[in-house]
N, C-alpha and C positions, 0 to 999 in steps of 0.2 A: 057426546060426539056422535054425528049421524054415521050411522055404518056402510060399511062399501058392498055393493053385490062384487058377488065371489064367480063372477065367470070365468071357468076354464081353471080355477084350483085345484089342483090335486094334490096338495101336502095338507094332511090336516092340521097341521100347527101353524098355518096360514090365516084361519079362520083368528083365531085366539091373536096372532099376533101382531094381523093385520089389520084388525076391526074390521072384519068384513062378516054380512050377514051368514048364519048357517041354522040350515032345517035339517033339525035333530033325526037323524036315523039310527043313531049310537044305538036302541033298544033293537030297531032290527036287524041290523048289524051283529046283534050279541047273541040276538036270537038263530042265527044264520052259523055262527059260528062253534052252537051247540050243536049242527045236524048230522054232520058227517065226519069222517075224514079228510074224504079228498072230495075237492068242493069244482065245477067247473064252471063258468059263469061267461055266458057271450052275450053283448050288447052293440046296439050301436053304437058311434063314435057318439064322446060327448054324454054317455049316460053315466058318469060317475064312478067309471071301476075300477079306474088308479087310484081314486080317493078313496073309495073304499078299503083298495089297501093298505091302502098307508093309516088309514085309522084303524084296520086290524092288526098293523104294524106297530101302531101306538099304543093300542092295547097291552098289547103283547109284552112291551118294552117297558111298561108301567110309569108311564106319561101322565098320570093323573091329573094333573094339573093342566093341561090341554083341554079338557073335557071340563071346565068347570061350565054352569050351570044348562049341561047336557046331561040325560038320563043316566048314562053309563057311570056321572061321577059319583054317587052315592051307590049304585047299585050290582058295582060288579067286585070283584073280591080280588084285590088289585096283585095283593099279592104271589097269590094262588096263582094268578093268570099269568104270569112273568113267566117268558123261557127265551129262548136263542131264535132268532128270523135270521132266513134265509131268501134274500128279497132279488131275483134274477129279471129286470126288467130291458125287453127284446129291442127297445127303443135306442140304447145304448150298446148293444150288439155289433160290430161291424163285419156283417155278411158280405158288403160290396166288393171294399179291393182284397177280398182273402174269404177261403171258403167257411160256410159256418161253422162248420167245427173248432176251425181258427179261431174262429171270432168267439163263441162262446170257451174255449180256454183262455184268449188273453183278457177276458170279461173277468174269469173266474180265478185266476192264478194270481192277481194281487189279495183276496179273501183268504187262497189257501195259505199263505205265504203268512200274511198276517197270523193265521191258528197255526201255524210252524209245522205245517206240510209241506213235505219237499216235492216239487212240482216237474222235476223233470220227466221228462218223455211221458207224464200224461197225456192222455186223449179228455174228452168232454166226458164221458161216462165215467172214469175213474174219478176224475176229478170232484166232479160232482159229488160221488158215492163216500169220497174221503170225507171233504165239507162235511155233510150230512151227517157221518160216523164221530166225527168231532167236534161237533157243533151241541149233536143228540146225547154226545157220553154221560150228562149229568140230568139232564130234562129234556123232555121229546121236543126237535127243533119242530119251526112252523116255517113252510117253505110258500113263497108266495111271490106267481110268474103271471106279468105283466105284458098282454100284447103277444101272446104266445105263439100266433099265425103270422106272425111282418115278414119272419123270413120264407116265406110260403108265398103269402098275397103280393108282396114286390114282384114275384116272378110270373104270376098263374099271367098268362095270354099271350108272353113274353118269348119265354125262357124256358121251355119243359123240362130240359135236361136237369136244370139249378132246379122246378120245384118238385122234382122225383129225387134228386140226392139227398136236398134238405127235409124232405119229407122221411127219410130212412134213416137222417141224422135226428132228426125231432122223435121219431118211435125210438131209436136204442137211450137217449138223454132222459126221455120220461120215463121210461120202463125201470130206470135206475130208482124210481122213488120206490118200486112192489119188491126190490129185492132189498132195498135198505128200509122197508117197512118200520123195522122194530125202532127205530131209531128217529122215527117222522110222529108229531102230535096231529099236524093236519096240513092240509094244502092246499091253495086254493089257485086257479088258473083262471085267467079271465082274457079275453080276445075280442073284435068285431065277428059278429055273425057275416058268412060267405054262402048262404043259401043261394046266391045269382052264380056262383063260381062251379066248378066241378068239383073243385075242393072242399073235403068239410069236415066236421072234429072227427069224425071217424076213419078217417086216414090215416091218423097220429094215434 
């Protein structure tokens, strides 16, 4: 059966179960995922970084069978690599009719609910910090955020007031990952580069 190009996938079990073409980066992907910790990654649209997560995600999840005759299926130690993800993608956010803090609690509070945290009168930093603490209690979670700038770039030329609050809600939410450290395996954060903007990763 001829295979389908895979324009605009971003789940990797898309590949496998769509029949659609895929050029194996699984090696550098694994290779990527040895370097660091906390990993930060900006591209243009369209360069592959959802998908990349989600095939870090698969990894992680011990999906093996997703990855058949990719480098990763014989070569990574499937086992070993299995722990908890934590997967917060900004696309699914609703910053619009309710401010982001809002939005990333009601994001997050069906996740904690499911791990049997009780979620009342959290904020997004608590919140978060709980996830992360029981997620991590048995194997170091792997935390991996999606589109990290959308509540930022919706507003830059706009709106200043909304990208100066949400810029100060995005600094106390990350900062949550250096104080629950012990409890994190790695993390990778991926966004569009806004070198034309004011704004830039180093505001967050």
């Amino acid at each position: 059966m001829r295979k389908k190009l895979g324009i605009g996938a971003q789940h990797f079990s898309h590949f496998s179960n769509e029949n659609v073409i895929y050029v194996d980066k699984t090696e550098k992907i694994y290779e990527l995922m040895q370097q660091g910790k906390h990993n930060f990654i900006t591209r243009p649209r369209r360069f592959g970084k959802s998908l990349m997560l989600d095939t870090i995600q698969a990894i992680h999840q011990g999906e093996r069978a997703l990855f058949k005759d990719t480098w990763a299926y014989d070569n990574i130690d499937w086992e070993k690599e299995k722990r908890p993800v934590l997967k917060i993608d900004f696309t699914l956010i609703d910053y619009d009719t309710k401010s982001l803090a809002e939005g990333i609690v009601m994001y997050l509070e069906p996740i904690a609910k499911g791990l049997g945290i009780d979620t009342s009168g959290s904020g997004p930093v608590s919140l978060f910090r709980s996830i992360i603490e029981v997620l991590g209690q048995e194997k170091e979670v792997v935390i991996l955020i999606d589109e990290y700038e959308m509540a930022i770039a919706d507003f830059v030329g706009n709106d200043e007031k909304r990208v100066q609050d949400n810029i100060f809600t995005l600094k106390k939410f990350y900062a949550t990952m250096k104080g629950a450290g012990c409890f994190i395996h790695s993390s990778y954060i991926t966004g569009v580069i806004l070198g034309h903007n004011k704004f830039c990763a180093k505001d967050i």
